[in-house]
N, C-alpha and C positions, 0 to 999 in steps of 0.2 A: 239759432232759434227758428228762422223761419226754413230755415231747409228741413229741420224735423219736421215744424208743423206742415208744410207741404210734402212730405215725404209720410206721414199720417193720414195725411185728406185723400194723396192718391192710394195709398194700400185698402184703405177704409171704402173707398169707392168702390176698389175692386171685388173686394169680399161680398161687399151690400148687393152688387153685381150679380156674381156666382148665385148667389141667395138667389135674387128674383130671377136669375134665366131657369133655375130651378124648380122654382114653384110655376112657370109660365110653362116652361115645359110638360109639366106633370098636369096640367089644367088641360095641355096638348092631346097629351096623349091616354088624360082619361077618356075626353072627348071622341075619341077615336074606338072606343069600347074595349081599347085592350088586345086588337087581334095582332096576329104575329110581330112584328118585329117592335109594335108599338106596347107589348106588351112589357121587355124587356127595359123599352125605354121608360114603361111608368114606375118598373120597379126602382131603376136608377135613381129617375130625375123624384121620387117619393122621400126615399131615403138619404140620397141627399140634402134637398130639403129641410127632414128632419135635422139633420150633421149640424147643417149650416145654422138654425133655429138655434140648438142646443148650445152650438160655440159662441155663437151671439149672444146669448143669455150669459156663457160663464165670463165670453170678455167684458160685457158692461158690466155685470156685477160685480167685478174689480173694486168700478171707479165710482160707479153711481147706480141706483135703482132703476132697473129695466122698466123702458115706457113709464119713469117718476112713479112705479106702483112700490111701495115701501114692502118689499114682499123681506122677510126675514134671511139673516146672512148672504146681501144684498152689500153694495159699497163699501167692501170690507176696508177700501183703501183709507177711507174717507171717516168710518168711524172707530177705523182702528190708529191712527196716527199717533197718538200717546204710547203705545203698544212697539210700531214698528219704529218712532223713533230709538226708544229702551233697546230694543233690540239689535237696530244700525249700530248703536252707539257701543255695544256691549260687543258684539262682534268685532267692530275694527279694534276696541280695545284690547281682548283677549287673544284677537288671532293676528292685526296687523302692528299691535303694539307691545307685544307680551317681552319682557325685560330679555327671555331665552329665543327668539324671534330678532328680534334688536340687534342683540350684540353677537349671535350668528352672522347678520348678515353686516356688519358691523367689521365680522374679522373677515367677512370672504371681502370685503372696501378695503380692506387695509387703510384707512386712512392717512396714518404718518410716510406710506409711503410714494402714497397719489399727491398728497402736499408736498412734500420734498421735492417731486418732481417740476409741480405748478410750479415752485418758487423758483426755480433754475433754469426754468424755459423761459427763450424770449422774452419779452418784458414785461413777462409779467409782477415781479417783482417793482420795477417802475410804475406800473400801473395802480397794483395795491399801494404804495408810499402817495400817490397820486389822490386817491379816495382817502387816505386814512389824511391827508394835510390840508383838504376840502373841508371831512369831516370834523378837524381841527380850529380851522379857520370859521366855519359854520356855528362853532360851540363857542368861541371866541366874541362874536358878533352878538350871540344872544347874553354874552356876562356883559358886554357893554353895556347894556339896555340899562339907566338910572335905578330901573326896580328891581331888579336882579340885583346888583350891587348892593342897592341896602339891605334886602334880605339878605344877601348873603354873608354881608358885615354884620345885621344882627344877630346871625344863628353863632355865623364865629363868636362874637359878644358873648354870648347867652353861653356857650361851650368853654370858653374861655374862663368865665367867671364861677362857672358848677363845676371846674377842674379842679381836684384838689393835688395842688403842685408839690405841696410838700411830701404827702405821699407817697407820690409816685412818683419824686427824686428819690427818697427814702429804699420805696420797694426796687428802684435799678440799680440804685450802687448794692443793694444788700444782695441783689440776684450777681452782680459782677465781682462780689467778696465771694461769692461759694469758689469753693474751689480756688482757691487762692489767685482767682483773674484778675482781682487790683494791683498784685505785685506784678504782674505781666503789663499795667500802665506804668507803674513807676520804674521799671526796668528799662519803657519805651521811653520816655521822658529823661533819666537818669543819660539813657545813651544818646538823646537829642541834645539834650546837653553838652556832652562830652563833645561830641563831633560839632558843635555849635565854634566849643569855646577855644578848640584847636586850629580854628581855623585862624588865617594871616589877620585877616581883618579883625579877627574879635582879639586877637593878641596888641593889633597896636591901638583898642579903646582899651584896654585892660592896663596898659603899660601906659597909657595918657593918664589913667586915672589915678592913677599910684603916685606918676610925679607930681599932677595938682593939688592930690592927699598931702603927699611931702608938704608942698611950697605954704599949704592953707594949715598944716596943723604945724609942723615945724619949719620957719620959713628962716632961721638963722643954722638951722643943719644943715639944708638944704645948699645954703651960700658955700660949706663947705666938701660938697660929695663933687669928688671929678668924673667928667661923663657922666652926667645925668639922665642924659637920655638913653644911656647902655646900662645903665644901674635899673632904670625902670622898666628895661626890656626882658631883664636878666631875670626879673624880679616874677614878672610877671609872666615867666616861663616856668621858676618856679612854684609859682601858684598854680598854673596850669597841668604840670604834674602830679603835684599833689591830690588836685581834684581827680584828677582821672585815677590815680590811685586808690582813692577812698571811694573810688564808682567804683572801680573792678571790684575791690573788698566785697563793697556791698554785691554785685552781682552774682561771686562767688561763693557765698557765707547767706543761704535763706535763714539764717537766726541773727541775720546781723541786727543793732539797735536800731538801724534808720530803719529797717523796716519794718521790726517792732512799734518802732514810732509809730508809720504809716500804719499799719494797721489797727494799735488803738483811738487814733485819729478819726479815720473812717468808721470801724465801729461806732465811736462817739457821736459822731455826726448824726449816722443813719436813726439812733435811737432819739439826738433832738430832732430829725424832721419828723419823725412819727408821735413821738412825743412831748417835745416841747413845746405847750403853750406857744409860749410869748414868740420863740424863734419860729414857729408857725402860722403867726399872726402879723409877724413883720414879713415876711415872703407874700402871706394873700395881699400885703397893704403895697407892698411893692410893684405884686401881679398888677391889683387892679388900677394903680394907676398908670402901670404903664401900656393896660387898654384901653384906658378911654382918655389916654391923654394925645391934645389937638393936635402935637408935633407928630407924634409916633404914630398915630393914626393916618396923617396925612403923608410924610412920609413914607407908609408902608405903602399906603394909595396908591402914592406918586411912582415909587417903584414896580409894583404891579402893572399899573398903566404903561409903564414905559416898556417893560418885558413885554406885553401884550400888543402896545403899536409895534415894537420890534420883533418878535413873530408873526405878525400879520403883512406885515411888508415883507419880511422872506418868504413868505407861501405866495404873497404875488408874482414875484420873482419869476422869470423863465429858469435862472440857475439858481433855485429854492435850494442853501444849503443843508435847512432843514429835510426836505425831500430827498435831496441825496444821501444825507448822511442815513435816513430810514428804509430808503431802498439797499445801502451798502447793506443796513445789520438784518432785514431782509435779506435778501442772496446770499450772505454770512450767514445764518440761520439754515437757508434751505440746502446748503451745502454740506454742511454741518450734518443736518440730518440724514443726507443723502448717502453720505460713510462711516455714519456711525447706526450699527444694528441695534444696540443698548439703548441709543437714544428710540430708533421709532418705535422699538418694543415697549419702550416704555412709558413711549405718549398714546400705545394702542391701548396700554393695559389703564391708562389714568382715564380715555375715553370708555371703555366697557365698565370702569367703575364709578364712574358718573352714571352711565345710563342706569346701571344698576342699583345704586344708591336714590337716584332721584326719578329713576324712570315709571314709578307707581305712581310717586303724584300728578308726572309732567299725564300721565295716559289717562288718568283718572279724572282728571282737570278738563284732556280734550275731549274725551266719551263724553262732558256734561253738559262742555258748549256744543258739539253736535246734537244730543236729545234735547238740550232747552233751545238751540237756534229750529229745529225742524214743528218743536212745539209751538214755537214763535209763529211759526206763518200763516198765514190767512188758508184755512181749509180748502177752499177754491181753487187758489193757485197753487200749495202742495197739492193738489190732486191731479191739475193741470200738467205741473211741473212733472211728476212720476208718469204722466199718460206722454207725453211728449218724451220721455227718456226709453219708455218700453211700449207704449204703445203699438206701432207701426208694427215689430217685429209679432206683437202679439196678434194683428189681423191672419199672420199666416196662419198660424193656428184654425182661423175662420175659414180660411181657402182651405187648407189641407182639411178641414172639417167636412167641409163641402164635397170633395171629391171622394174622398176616402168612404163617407157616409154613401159615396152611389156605386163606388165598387162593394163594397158589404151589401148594397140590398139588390144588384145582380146577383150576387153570391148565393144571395138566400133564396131569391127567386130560382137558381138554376137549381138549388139542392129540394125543395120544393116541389119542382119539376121531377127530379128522379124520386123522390117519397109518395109524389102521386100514383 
């Protein structure tokens, strides 16, 4: 700021300069009556003069009314401001914001492919996991804070309690029956099973439970069965078969009964959560107590809290597993990027259609706070402010005014000379 303004006081000086050696000249060499060589110099230092007068005139009438006379189209700067802000603001919108401007230069950026690189050079991958576990740790510090916590427990409350669950149990299993996706659970299920109950260990609870079935319901059979414990291993092998049997069945056979079953099931269901009264009223009564109940609340606290001291002590950490594990999927990401062409094409093409989707309101938004910030300021110092930006360069104009106006009126003088 102050190298403008002294870089305006000295150009300013000099112009003002030119001016008066002009008119002092021209005083000169009227003085002198005009005979030979002085004659030449009156026409110069005259017309100069003039130059200089006129550019002075047009440069202050810029900023402010020459010698404070309020002469008309006068200070355009100054009472045109509402005017030149509309029009700042319309210009960078239209020509440095325009959606087709944007994402031009946008594609000559390539930006998935200048990221990919970022993320793979040096450490910088280290560096972003660095800010991002700061900025982690930062957002952490402020949910501590007593009043944050309860707002933020109320609004859950408040969210919690205007959720209507049964619903929207209703509306996800009915979205996971289209298309027959619930038998793709009971399949998964059906085969968890199976592979559950073949295993060693689930065979010798299955074969314990057989012989204490025996000893508790027939306990005088029981005195008579040799090997007992191979009778209820044998037994319970094949039960094991058997199941997996009637699983393959079902797996094999989509019109099997069970799955018939399962499907009437689920259909029934979905139409009591959406419909059924009373089984829609036992679920909210369930909800709500089990939000505002002291255990469960505190509880959830206490687990929250404990997550929270236990990521905040690993972001203090010098070996933050946190931080490494976000710089690995960082540098796994940029790498990623880096050899696959599909991917950056496809993060350039999801950037151009951001801009282009939203890029009228983001431009229209900044054109507003540009004309209302420029509206905003004290007339004085916008005028200051614009005379300090162009100012200085605008005294040359006064210089070159000055000169130029004393070769033109030699000029005229000599041709003068030949028409006499």
């Amino acid at each position: 700021m102050d190298n403008k303004k002294n870089m305006l006081v000295r150009n300013k000086t000099i112009a003002t300069g030119l001016m008066i050696a002009a008119a002092i000249l021209f005083v000169v060499a009227r003085t002198q009556k005009g005979h030979g060589a002085w004659e030449w110099i009156a026409a110069f230092s005259e017309a100069a003069m003039v130059g200089a007068l006129a550019d002075w005139f047009a440069v202050v009438a810029l900023f402010r009314h020459p010698l404070g006379i309020p002469i008309p189209h006068t200070a355009i700067i100054k009472n045109k401001k509402e005017a030149i802000a509309g029009n700042l603001a319309g210009f960078i919108r239209d020509k440095f914001l325009a959606p087709e401007t944007l994402t031009a230069k946008l594609r000559e950026y390539n930006p998935a492919e200048r990221l990919s690189a970022y993320l793979v050079s040096g450490n910088n991958a280290d560096a972003l996991a660095k800010g991002l576990s700061r900025a982690l740790s930062d957002s952490l510090d402020f949910i501590d804070d007593d009043r944050v916590q309860k707002l933020l427990l109320a609004a859950l409350c408040n969210r919690i309690e205007n959720f209507d669950l049964s619903s929207s149990a209703g509306t996800l299993l009915d979205t996971l029956r289209n298309g027959n996706r619930h038998q793709i659970v009971l399949d998964e299920m059906l085969s968890r099973f199976a592979s559950w109950i073949s295993t060693p260990e689930a065979q010798v609870k299955l074969a314990n439970s057989i012989d204490n079935l025996v000893k508790k319901e027939y306990p005088l059979l029981s005195q008579f069965i040799p090997n007992r414990d191979q009778f209820s291993k044998g037994a319970g092998e094949k039960i094991v078969r058997s199941i997996n049997e009637y699983i393959q069945n079902v797996s094999i056979d989509p019109e099997h009964k069970l799955r018939q079953s399962f499907d009437s099931t689920v259909t029934d269901f979905i139409v009591r959560l959406k419909s059924d009264q009373l089984l829609r009223t036992q679920i909210e009564t369930i909800k709500l107590e089990a939000v505002h109940d002291t255990f469960i609340s505190d509880y959830v606290r206490n687990l929250g809290n404990d997550l929270k001291a236990w990521v905040c002590n690993d972001l203090k950490r010098p070996d933050s597993k946190i931080r490494e594990k976000a710089a690995e999927a960082i540098k796994g990401f940029g790498r990623t990027l880096a050899k696959n062409r599909e991917l950056k094409d496809s993060l350039n093409e999801h950037l151009e259609t951001l801009v282009i989707n939203y890029g009228d309101t983001v431009r229209t938004a900044i054109a507003k706070h540009i004309s209302e910030t420029v509206q905003e300021w004290e007339t004085d110092d916008y005028v200051s402010e614009i005379e300090l930006s162009i100012g200085s360069d605008l005294q040359f104009i006064r210089m070159n005014g000055t000169l130029v106006g004393g070769m033109i009126g030699l000029l005229l003088h000599a041709v003068g000379l030949l028409l006499h």
